[in-house]
C-alpha positions as CSV (number, residue, x, y, z in Angstrom):
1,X,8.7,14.0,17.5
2,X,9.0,10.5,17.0
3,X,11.6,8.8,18.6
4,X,11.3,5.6,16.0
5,X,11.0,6.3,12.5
6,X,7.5,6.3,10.7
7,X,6.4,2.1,8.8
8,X,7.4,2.1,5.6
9,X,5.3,-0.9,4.9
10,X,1.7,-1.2,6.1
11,X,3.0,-4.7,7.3
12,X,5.2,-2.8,9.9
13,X,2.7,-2.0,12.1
14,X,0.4,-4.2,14.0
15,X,-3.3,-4.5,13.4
16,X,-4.3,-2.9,16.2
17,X,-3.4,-1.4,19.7
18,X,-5.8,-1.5,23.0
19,X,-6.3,0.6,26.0
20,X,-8.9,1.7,28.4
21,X,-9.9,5.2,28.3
22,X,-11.7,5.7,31.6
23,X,-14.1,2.3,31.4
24,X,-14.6,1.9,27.7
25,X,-12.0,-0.3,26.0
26,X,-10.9,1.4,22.3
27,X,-9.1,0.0,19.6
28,X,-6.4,2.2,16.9
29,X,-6.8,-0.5,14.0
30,X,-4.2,0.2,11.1
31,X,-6.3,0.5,8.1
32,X,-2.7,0.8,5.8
33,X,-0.7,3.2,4.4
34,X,-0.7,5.7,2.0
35,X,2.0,7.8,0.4
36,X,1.6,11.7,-0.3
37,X,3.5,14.4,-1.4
38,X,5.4,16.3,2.0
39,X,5.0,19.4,0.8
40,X,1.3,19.4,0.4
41,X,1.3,17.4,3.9
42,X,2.7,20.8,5.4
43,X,1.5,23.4,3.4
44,X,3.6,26.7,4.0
45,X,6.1,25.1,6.5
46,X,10.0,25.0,5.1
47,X,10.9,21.2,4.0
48,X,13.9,21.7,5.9
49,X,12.0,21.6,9.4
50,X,9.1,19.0,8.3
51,X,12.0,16.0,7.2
52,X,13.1,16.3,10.3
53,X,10.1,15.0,11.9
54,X,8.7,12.6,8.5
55,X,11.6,11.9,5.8
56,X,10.5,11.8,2.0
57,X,10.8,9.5,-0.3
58,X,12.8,10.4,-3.9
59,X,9.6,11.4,-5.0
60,X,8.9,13.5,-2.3
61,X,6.3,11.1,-0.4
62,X,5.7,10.4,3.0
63,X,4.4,7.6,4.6
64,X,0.7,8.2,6.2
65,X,-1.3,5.7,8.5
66,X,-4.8,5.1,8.0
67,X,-5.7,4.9,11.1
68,X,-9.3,4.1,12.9
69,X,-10.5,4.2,16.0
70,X,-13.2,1.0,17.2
71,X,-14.6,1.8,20.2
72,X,-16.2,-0.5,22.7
73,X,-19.5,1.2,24.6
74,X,-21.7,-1.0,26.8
75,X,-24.6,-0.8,23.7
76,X,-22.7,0.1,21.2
77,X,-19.9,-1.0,19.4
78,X,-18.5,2.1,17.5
79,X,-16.0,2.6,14.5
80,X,-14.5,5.9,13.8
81,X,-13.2,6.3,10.0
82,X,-13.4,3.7,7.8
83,X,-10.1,4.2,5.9
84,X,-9.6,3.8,2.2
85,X,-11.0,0.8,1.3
86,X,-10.9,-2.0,-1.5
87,X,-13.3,0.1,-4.2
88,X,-10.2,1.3,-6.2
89,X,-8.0,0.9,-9.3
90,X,-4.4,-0.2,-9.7
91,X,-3.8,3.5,-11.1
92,X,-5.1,4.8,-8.3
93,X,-3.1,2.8,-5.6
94,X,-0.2,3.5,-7.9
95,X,-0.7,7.3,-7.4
96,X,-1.3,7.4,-4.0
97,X,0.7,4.3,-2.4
98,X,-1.8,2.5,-0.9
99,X,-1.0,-0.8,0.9
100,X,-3.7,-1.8,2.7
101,X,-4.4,-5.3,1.6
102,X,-6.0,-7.9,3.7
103,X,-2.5,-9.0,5.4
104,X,-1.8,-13.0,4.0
105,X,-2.4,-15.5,6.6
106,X,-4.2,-13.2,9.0
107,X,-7.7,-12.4,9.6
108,X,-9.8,-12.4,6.5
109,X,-11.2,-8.8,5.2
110,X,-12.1,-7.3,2.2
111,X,-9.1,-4.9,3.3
112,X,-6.9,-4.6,5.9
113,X,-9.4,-2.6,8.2
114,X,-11.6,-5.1,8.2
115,X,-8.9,-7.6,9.5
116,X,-8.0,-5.1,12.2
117,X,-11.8,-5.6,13.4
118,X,-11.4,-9.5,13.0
119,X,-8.4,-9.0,15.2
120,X,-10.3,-7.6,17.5
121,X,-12.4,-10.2,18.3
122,X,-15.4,-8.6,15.9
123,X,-16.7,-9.1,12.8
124,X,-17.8,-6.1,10.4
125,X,-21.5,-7.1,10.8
126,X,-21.2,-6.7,14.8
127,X,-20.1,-2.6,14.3
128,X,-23.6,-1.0,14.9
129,X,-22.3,3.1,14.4
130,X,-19.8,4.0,11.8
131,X,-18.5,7.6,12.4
132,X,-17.1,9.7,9.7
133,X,-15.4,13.0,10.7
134,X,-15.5,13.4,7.1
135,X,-16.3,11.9,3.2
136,X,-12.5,11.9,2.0
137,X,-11.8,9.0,0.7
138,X,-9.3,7.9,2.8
139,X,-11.3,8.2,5.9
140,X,-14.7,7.3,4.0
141,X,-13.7,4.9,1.5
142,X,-13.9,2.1,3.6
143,X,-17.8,2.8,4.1
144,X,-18.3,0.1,1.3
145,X,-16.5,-2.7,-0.7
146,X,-16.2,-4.2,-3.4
147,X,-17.5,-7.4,-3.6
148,X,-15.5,-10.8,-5.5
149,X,-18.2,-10.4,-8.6
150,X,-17.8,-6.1,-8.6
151,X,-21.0,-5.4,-6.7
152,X,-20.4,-1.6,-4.3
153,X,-22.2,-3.3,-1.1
154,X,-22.1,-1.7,2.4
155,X,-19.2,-2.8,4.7
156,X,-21.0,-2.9,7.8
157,X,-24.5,-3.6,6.9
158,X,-25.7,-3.2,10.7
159,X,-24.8,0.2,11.7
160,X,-25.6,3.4,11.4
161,X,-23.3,5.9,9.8
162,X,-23.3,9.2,10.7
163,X,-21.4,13.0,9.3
164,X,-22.1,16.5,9.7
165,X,-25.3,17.3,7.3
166,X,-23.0,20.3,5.9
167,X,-20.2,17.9,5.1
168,X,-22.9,15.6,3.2
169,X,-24.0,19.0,1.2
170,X,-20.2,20.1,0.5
171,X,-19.4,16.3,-0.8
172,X,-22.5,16.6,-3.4
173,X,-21.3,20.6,-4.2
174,X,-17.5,19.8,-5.4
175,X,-15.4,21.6,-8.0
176,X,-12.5,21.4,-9.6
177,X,-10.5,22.0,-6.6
178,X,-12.2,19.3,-4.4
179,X,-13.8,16.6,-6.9
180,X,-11.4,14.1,-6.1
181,X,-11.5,14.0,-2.8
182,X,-15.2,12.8,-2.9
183,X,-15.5,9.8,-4.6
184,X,-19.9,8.9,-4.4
185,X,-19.8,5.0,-4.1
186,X,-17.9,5.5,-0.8
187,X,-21.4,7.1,0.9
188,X,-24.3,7.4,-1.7
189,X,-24.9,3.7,-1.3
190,X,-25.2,4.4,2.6
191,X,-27.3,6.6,2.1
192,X,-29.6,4.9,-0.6
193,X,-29.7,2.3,2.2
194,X,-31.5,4.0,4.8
195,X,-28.3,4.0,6.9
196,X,-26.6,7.4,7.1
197,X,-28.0,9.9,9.9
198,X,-26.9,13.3,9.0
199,X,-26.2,15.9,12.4
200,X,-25.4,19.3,12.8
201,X,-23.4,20.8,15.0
202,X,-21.7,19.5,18.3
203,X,-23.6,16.0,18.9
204,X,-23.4,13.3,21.4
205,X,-23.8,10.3,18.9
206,X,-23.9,7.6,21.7
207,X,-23.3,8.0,25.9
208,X,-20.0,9.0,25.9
209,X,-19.2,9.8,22.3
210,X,-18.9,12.9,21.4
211,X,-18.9,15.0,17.6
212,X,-17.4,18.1,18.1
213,X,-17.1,20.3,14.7
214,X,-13.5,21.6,14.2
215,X,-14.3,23.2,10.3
216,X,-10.9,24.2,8.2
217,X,-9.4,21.1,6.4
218,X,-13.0,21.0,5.1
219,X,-15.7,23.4,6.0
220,X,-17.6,20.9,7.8
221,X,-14.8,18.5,9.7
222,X,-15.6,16.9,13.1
223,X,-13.2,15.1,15.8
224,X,-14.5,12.5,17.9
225,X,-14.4,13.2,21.3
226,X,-14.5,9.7,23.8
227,X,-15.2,10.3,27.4
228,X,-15.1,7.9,30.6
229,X,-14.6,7.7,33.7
230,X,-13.6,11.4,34.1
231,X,-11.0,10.3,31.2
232,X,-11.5,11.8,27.5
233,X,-9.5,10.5,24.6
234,X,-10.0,12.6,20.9
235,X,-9.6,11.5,17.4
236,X,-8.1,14.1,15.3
237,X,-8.5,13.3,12.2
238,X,-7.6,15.8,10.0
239,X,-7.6,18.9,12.1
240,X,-4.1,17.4,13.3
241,X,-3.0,14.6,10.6
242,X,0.1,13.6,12.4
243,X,1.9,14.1,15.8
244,X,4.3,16.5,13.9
245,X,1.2,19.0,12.8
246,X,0.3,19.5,16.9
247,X,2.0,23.3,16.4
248,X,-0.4,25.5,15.6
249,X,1.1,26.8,12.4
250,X,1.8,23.5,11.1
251,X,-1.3,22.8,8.6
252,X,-2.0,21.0,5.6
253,X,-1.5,22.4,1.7
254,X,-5.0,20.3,1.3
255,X,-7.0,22.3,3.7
256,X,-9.6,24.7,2.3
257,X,-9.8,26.9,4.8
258,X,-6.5,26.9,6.5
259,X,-6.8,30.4,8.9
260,X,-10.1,28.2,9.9
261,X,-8.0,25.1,10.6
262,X,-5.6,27.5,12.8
263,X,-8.7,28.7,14.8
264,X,-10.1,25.1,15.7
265,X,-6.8,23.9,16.5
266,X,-6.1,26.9,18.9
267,X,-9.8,25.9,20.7
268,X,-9.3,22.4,20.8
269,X,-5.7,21.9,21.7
270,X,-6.0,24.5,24.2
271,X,-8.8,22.0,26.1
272,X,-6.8,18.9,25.5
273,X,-3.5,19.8,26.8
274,X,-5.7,21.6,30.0
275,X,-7.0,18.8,30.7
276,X,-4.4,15.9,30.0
277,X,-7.1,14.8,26.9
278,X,-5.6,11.5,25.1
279,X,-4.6,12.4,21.8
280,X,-5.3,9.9,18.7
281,X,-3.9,10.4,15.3
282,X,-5.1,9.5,12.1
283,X,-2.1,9.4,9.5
284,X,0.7,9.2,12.2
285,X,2.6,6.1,10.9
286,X,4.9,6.0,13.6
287,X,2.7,7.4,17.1
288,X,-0.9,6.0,17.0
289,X,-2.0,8.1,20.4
290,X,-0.3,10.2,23.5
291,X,-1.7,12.3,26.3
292,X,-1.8,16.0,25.7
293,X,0.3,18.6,27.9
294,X,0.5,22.6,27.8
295,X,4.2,23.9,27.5
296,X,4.8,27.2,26.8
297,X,5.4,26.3,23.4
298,X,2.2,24.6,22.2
299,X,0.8,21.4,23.3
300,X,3.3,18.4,23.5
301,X,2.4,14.4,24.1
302,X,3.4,12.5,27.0
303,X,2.3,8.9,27.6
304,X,3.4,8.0,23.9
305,X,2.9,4.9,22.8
306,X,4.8,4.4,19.4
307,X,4.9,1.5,16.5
């Protein structure tokens, strides 16, 4: 799929990338990398076929962008996923690979998405909607930071966050398969501040942005649909986690609901490669976004703009 190889360092890849899509100018802002197991990554699907597409690491790793999406409206100015973060502890970063650290000599940020934004030509306090497709906490952790004397305080204090009301029920209903995914300091505190707005269903959040429900990784998953200018762009997020999960079959060992995920892919992918949708990945460390076209064989990218 990708015809250079995936960063091995969050420093490999740029802070961001800009294009139009249609009149609205969007952003993919590397939050960092993280490193998990390849097996898990693919679920059922044979090692042999998914190394082709992301080697391992001796321990079996891959190497997964944490990727967000900033998004400039004529009101608004819009951040999907928040990536993982500052809130966390050296255990934690040692389990999971994270490097995303405020990169030295760059913009300043609590964490490397918040240099992205700097980069930009924003500051956090300018983002006015904060979209989460969902509360894991690589894609919510970022919500809130840690400040330099330990305070949890919210990391863009002006905007309003909003996730699917079912996703906000499932993230304060975990068990032992899914407690550490949901980590509360990365959304109770938006929410103790007046600031989250909970929806249901397919909503249009601002003009032009669009939540469309796409359940199966978790029963309550969005993507973020952008459109402009007869143009439409769609953030993934974890319905397809990487360029190399676009076949259908393809799915994550982490999904709860995996024939589900199958389902919303079929729907979705269907629509995006009809219509020549632009495609933006979350954890792709290699391919942050490419346009969508039906083959015979699944949907395929064109247009591919690469690390």
């Amino acid at each position: 799929m990708n015809a250079t190889p995936p960063a091995r360092a969050a420093a490999e890849l740029p802070l961001l990338r800009s294009r139009l899509c249609g009149d609205l100018r969007i952003h993919a802002l590397e939050g960092g990398l993280q490193w998990l197991d390849g097996g898990a990554m693919f679920g059922v699907v044979p090692k042999p076929l998914w190394e082709r597409r992301i080697p391992a690491d001796p321990r079996n790793r891959i190497p997964l962008a944490m990727r967000c999406l900033l998004v400039e409206t004529p009101d608004e100015l819009v951040l999907i996923e928040t990536g993982l973060g500052n809130k966390e502890t050296e255990k934690f970063v040692e389990i999971y690979g994270v490097d995303n650290a405020a990169p030295e000599g760059g913009p300043v940020g609590a964490d490397r998405l918040q240099s992205a934004i700097r980069a930009a030509g924003f500051s956090p306090d300018e983002v006015t909607v904060v979209v989460n497709t969902h509360l894991h906490f690589d894609h919510a952790g970022g919500n809130t930071y840690r400040d330099a004397d330990g305070e949890v305080r919210l990391s863009f204090p002006r905007a309003r966050y909003f996730v699917q009301r079912g996703e906000w029920e499932y993230a304060h209903r975990t068990n032992e398969r899914t407690q550490a995914s949901y980590l509360p300091y990365n959304f109770d505190p938006v929410e103790a501040a007046g600031r989250m707005s909970l929806i249901e269903g397919e909503r249009e959040i601002v003009p032009g942005i669009v939540a469309v429900p796409t359940p199966g990784h978790t029963p309550h998953h969005q993507s973020i649909v952008v459109r402009s200018a007869g143009e439409t762009a769609c953030y993934l997020a974890d319905l397809v986690p990487t360029m190399a999960h676009l076949p259908l079959p393809w799915i994550m060992g982490y999904d709860v609901e995996p024939l589900l995920t199958l389902e919303s892919k079929r729907t979705l992918l269907a629509r995006a490669g009809a219509e020549r949708w632009l495609l933006v990945s979350t954890h792709d460390a290699a391919t942050p976004w490419g346009r969508a076209r039906a083959t015979e064989r699944g949907v395929v990218l064109d247009d591919v703009t690469e690390a």
